[in-house]
C-alpha positions in Angstrom: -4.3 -26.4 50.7 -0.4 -27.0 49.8 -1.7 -28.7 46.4 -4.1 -25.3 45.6 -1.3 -22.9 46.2 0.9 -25.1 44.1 -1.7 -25.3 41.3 -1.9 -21.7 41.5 1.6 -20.9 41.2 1.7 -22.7 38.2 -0.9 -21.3 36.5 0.2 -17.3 37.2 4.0 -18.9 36.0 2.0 -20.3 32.6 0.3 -16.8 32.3 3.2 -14.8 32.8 5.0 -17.3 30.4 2.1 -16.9 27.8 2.0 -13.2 28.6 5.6 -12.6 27.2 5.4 -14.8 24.1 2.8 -12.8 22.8 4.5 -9.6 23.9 7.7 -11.0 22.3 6.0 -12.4 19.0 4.0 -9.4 18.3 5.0 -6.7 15.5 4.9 -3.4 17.0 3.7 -0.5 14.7 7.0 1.5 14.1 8.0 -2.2 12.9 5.7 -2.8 10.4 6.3 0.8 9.0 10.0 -0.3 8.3 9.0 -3.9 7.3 6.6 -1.5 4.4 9.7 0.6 3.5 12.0 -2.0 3.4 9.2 -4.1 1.4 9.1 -0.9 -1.4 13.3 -0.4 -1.7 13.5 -4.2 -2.0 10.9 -4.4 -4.8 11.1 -1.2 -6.8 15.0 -2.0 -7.6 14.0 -5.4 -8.8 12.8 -5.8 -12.7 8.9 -5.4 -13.0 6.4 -8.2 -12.7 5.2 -9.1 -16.6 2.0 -7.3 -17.2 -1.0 -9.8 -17.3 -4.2 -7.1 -18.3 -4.8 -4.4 -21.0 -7.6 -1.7 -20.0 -7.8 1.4 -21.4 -4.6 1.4 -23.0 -2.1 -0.1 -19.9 -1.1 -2.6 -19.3 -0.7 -3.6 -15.6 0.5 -6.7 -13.4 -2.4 -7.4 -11.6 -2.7 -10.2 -8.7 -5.1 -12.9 -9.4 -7.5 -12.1 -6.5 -7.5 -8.4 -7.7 -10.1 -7.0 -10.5 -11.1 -3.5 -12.2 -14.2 -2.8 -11.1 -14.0 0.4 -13.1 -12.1 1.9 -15.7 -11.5 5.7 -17.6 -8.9 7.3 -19.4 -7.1 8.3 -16.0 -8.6 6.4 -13.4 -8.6 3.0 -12.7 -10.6 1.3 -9.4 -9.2 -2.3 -8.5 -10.8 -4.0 -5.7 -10.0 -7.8 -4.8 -13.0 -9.9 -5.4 -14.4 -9.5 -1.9 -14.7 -6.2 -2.3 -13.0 -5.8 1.1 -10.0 -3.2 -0.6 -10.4 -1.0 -2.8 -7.3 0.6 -5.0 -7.4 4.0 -7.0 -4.7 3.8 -9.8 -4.6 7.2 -11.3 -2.4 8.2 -14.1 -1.6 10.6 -17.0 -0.3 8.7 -20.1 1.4 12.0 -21.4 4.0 11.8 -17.9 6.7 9.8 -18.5 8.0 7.2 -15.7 10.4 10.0 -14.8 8.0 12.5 -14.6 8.1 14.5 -11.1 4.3 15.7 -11.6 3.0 13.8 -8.8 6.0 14.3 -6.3 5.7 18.1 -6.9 2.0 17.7 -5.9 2.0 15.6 -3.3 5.3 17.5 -1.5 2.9 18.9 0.8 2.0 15.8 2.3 5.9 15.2 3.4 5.5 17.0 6.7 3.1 15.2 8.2 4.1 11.9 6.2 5.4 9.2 8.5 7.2 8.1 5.4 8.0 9.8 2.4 10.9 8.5 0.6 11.9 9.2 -2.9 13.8 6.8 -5.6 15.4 8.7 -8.3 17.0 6.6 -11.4 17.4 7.1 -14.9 14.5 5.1 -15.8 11.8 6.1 -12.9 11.2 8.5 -10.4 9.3 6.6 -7.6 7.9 7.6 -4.4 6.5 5.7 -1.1 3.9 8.0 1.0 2.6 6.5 4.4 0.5 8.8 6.1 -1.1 8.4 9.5 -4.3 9.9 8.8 -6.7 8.6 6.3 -8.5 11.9 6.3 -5.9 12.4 3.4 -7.3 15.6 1.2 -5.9 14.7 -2.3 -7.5 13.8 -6.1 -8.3 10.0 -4.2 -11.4 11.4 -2.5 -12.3 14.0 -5.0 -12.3 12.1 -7.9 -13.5 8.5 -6.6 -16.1 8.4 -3.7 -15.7 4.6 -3.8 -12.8 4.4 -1.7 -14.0 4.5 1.3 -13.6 2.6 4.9 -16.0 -0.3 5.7 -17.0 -0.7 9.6 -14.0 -3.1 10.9 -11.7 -0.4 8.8 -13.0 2.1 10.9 -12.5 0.6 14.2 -8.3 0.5 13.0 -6.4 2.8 12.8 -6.3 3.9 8.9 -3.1 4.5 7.2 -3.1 6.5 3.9 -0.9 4.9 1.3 0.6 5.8 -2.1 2.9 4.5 -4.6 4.2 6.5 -7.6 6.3 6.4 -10.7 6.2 8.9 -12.9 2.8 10.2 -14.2 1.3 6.8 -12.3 0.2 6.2 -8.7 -1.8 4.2 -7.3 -3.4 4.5 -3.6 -5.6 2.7 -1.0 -6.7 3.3 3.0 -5.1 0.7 5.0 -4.6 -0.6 8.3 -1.3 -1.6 10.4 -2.2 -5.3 10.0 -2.2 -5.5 6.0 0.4 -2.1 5.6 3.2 -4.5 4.3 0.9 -7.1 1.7 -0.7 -3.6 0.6 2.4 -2.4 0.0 3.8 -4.9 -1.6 0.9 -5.9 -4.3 1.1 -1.8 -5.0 4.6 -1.7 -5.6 4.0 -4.8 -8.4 1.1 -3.2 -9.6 2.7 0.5 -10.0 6.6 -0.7 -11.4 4.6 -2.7 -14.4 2.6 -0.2 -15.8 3.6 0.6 -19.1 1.6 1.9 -21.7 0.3 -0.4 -24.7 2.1 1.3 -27.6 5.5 1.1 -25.6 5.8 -2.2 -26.8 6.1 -0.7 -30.5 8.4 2.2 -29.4 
């Protein structure tokens, strides 16, 4: 009997003990938000990643497990070759990388924005958007019905996310888990983009 309380003990102590590990090694939400912020200052300050694809008359930095799936003179779709996440770049050549155009129309989504932080320089005027509602009504869903949640997205719960510089942004629907990689690829993606006849200018 004295050896089964024993072993019992033992075992609530190892549960407890395993209990608070994983309490203590786990990210909390308002965490990962700041990790994603921190993530965009860090990397929009830093020199661009060298452009590696030409479509449509951009060029872009584009990781190597990302591809366009589709392609116009405004829109861009980018999806990594499982198909699993999909990315709207959207952009007007005729803005400029200091171009407010899309800050002035996305300002109505700073209220209810967990983040909306702006990054004014000579060069660029950049802006980080993470919203806690994927129910986000902006040209995203009008324009590309493609961007949409899969089933596991569905059971998360979906973060709106946008990066912009000048007449460029590009979005995606996100979860918690992969807010910060998300962020991170965008921010590469979005600080390259440079149209093909800069390069002669």
């Amino acid at each position: 009997m004295k050896v089964n309380r024993w072993l019992t003990r033992v075992g609530i102590i190892f549960l407890l003990f395993g209990s608070m590990l994983i309490i203590g090694c786990s990210v909390s939400d308002e965490e990962t938000i700041e990790l994603g912020y921190e993530t965009y200052m860090d990397l929009i300050q830093q020199e661009p990643n060298e452009t590696n694809m030409e479509e449509e008359g951009v060029e872009l930095y584009l990781p190597n497990h990302l591809v366009v799936s589709e392609s116009s003179p405004f829109n861009m779709l980018i999806e990594d070759q499982q198909g699993d996440q999909l990315y709207l770049l959207f952009h007007y050549p005729a803005e400029p990388k200091t171009s407010s155009f899309h800050l002035e129309r996305d300002r109505e989504l700073e209220e209810d924005a967990i983040i909306f932080e702006v990054v004014e320089t000579d060069d660029y005027l950049s802006f980080l958007v993470i919203k806690n509602d994927a129910d986000v009504v902006d040209e995203v869903e009008e324009n590309v019905q493609e961007i949409e949640s899969d089933e596991e997205l569905q059971q998360e719960e979906q973060l709106f996310v946008s990066v912009t510089i000048g007449g460029a942004k590009v979005s995606t629907l996100t979860t918690y888990e992969e807010l910060v990689e998300d962020i991170e690829l965008m921010t590469k993606m979005i600080h390259s983009y440079r149209l093909v006849d800069e390069e002669s200018s």
